[in-house]
C-alpha positions as CSV (number, residue, x, y, z in Angstrom):
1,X,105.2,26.0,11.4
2,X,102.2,25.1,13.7
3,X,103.3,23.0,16.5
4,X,106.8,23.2,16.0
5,X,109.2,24.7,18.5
6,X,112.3,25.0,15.8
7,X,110.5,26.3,13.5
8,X,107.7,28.3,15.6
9,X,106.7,31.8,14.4
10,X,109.5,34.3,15.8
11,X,106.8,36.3,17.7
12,X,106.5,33.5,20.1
13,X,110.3,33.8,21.0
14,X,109.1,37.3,22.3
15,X,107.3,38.0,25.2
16,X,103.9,38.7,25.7
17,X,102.8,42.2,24.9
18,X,100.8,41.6,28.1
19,X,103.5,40.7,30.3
20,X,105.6,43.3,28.4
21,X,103.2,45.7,29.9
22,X,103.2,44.7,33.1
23,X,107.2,45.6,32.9
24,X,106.7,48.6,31.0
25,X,104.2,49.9,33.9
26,X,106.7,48.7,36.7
27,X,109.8,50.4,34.6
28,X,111.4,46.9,35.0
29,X,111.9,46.5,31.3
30,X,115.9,47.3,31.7
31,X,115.8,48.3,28.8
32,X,118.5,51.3,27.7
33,X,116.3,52.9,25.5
34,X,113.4,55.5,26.4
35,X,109.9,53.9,25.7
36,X,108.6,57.1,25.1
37,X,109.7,57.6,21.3
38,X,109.1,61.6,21.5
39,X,111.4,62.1,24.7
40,X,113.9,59.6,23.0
41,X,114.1,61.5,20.0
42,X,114.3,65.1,21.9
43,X,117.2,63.7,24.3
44,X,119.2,62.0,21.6
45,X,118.8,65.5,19.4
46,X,120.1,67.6,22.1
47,X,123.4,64.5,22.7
48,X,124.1,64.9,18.8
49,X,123.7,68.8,19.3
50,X,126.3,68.7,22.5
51,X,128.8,66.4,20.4
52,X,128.4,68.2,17.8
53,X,129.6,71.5,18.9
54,X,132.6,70.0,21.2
55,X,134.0,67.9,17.8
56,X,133.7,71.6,16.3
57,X,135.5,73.2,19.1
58,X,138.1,70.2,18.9
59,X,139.1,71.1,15.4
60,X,142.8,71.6,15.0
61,X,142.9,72.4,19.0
62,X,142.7,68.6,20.5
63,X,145.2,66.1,19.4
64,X,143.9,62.8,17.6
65,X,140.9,64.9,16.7
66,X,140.0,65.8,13.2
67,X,142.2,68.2,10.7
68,X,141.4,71.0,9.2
69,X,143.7,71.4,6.4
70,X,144.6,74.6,4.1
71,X,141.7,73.6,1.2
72,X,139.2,72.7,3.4
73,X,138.8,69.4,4.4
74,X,138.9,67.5,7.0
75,X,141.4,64.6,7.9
76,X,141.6,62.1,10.9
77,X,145.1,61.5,11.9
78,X,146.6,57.9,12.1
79,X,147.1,56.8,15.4
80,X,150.8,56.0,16.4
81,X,151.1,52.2,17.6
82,X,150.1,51.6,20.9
83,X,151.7,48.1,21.2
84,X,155.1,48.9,22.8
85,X,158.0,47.2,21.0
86,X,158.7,44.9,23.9
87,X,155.3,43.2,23.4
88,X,156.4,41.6,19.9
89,X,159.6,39.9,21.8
90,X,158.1,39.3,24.7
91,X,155.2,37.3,22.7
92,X,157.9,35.5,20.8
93,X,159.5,34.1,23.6
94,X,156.6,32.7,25.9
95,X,155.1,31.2,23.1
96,X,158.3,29.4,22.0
97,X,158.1,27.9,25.6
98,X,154.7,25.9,25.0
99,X,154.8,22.6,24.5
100,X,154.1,21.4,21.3
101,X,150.9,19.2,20.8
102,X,148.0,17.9,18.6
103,X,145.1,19.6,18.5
104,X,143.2,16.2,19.6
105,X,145.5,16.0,22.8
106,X,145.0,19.7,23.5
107,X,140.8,19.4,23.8
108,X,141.2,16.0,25.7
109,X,143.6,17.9,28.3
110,X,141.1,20.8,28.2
111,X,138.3,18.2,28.7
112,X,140.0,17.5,31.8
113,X,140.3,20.7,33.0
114,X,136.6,21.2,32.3
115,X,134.7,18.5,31.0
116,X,133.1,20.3,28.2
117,X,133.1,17.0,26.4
118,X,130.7,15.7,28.6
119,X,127.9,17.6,26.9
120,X,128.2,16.7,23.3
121,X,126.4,13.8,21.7
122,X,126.9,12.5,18.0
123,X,124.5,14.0,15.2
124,X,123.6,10.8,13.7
125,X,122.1,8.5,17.0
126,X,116.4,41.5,11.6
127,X,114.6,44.6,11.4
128,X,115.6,47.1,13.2
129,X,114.9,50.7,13.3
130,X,116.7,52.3,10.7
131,X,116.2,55.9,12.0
132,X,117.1,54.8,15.1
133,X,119.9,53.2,13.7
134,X,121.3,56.0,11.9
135,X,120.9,58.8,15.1
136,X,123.2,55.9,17.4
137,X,126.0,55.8,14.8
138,X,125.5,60.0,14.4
139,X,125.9,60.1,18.3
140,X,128.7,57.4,17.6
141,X,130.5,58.7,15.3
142,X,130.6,62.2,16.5
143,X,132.3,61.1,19.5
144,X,134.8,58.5,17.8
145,X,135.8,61.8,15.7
146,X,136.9,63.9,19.2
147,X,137.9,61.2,21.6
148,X,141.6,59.8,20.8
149,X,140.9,57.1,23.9
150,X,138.1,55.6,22.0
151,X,139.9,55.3,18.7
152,X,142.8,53.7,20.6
153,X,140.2,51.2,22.0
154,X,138.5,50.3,18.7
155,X,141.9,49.4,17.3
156,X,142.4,47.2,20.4
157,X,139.4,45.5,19.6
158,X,139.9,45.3,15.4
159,X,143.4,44.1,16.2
160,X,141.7,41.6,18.4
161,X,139.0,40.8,15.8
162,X,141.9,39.9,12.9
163,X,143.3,37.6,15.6
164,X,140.5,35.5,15.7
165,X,139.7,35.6,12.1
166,X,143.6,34.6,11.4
167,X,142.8,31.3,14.0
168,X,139.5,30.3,12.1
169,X,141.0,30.7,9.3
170,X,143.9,28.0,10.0
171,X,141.2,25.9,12.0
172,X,138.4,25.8,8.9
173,X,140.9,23.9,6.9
174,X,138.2,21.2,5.4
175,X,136.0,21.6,2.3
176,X,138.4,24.2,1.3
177,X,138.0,26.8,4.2
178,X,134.1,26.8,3.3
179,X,130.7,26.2,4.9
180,X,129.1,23.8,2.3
181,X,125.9,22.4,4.7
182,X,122.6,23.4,2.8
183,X,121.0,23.2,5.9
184,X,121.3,26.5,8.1
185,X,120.9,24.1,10.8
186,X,123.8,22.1,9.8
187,X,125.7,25.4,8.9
188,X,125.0,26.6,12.7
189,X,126.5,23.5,13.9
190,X,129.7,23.9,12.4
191,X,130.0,27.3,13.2
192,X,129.2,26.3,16.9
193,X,131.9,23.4,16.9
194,X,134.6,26.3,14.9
195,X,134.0,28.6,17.7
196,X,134.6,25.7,20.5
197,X,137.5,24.5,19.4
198,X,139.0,28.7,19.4
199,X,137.9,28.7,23.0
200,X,139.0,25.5,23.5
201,X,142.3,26.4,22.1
202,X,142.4,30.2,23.7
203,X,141.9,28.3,27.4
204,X,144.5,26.4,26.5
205,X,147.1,29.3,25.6
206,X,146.3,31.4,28.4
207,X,146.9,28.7,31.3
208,X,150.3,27.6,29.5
209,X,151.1,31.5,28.6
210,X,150.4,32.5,32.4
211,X,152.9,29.4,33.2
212,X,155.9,30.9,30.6
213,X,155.3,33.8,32.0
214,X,155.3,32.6,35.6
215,X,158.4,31.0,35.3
216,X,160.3,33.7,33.3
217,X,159.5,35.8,36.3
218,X,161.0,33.6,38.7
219,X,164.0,34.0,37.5
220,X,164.0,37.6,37.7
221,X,163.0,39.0,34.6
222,X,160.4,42.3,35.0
223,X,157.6,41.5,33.0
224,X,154.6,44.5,33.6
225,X,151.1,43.4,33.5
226,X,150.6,46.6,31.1
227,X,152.9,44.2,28.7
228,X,151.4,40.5,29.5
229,X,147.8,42.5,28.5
230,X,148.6,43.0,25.1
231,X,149.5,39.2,24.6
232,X,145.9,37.2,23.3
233,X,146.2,33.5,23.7
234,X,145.0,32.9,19.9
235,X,148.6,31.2,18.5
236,X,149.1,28.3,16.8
237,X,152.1,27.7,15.7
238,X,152.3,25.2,18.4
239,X,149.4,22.9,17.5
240,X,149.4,20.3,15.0
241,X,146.7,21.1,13.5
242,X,146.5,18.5,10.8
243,X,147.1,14.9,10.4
244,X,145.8,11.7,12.6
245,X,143.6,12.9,15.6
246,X,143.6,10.1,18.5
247,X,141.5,11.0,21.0
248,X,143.2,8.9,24.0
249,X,142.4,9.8,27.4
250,X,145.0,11.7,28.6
251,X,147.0,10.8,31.6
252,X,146.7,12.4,34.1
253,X,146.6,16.0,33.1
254,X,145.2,18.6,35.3
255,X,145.3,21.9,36.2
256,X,148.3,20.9,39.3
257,X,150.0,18.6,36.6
258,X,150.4,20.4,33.4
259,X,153.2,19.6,30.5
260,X,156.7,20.8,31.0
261,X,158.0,24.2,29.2
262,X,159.8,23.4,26.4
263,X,162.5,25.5,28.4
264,X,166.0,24.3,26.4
265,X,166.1,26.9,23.8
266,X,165.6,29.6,26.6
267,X,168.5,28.2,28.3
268,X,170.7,27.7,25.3
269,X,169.8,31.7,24.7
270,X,170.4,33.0,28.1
């Protein structure tokens, strides 16, 4: 739409092929990708090549690398958990130690930690490439295949993933779990205030989780960070997620005076 900057043609979002120039001829474009289509095609080729022949080499001689079985075809063996067991109980017991809270009272403390509230007003006052494309996820895929490491890290990250999936589900409780706006503008704006309140609620988590675990460590207890990193700050069970929301200025919360552990049941326990 002429005139409009919402609604503006998406080549004006880009920058101008002049100026784009300019960077090209400066090689100041930091961009990953060789401008020079021929040379990226020729160095990519000879990457796929090179992982192609060390996943062939890897067959049945690397472990976590593909399978050749007795008919013929290959297998990619399942990864053995790489949570240790300790992480589960661990997990259990620091979060059994936050206090319990509304949701409303959890952003205002955040608010006062941050003052991300500060910023919000009321509402009412792809093409890409696909050759390119597919010769990435060739490269990609040929060194997923071989490398155990980077399996191990993609499952970090999917595990990671269903984590926050499992919060927005609990959080997108309204209009039955679903994004009803017509509007894509009004659909963005959901989305945006879904995802603030996770942070909002992850900040939360990790300052009262770093406290549980601070204190469990002062009375002895050996706690490795190896263990502590497998912990994400994306529970709930704490919250009260649903009900009245009375947004009351909190008093006095801050970083130097947070709520007590609920510490009782770890006492009784002990």
């Amino acid at each position: 739409m002429s005139g409009s900057r919402r609604y503006r043609p998406f080549e004006h979002y880009l920058l101008p092929p002049t100026h784009f120039e300019q960077l090209t001829e400066k090689q100041q474009t930091r961009l990953a990708v060789n401008s020079d289509a021929e040379a990226y095609l020729a160095a990519k080729q000879q990457e796929i090549l090179q992982k192609l022949t060390a996943l062939q080499e890897s067959i049945g001689n690397v472990e976590g690398t593909l399978i050749l079985d007795e008919k013929g075809y290959l297998h990619l063996p399942q990864l053995e958990k790489a949570v240790p067991e300790e992480v589960e109980r661990l997990k259990k017991r620091v979060y059994a130690l936050l206090p319990h809270l509304p949701l409303a009272d959890l952003l205002l403390e955040v608010d006062a930690w941050t003052g991300f509230l500060r910023h919000f007003t009321h509402l009412t006052s792809k093409d890409a490439p696909v050759g390119t494309q597919k010769l990435e996820q060739t490269a990609f895929l040929l060194e997923y295949f071989r490398d155990e490491a980077l399996k191990r890290r993609i499952l970090v990250g999917l595990n990671k993933g269903e984590a926050l999936h499992a919060l927005a589900h609990q959080l997108l409780f309204g209009r039955l779990g679903e994004l009803r706006d017509r509007a894509f503008e009004d659909q963005m704006h959901r989305a945006s205030c879904l995802h603030l309140i996770m942070a909002a609620i992850a900040a939360w988590n990790t300052v009262y989780l770093t406290e549980a675990i601070a204190t469990l460590r002062k009375r002895g207890e050996d706690i490795p960070e190896a263990t502590v990193a497998h912990i994400a700050p994306l529970g709930w069970e704490h919250i009260h997620l649903i009900g009245n929301y009375h947004f009351a200025p909190p008093s006095g919360r801050s970083l130097e005076n947070l709520r007590p552990l609920r510490l009782q049941g770890e006492e009784e326990s002990a």
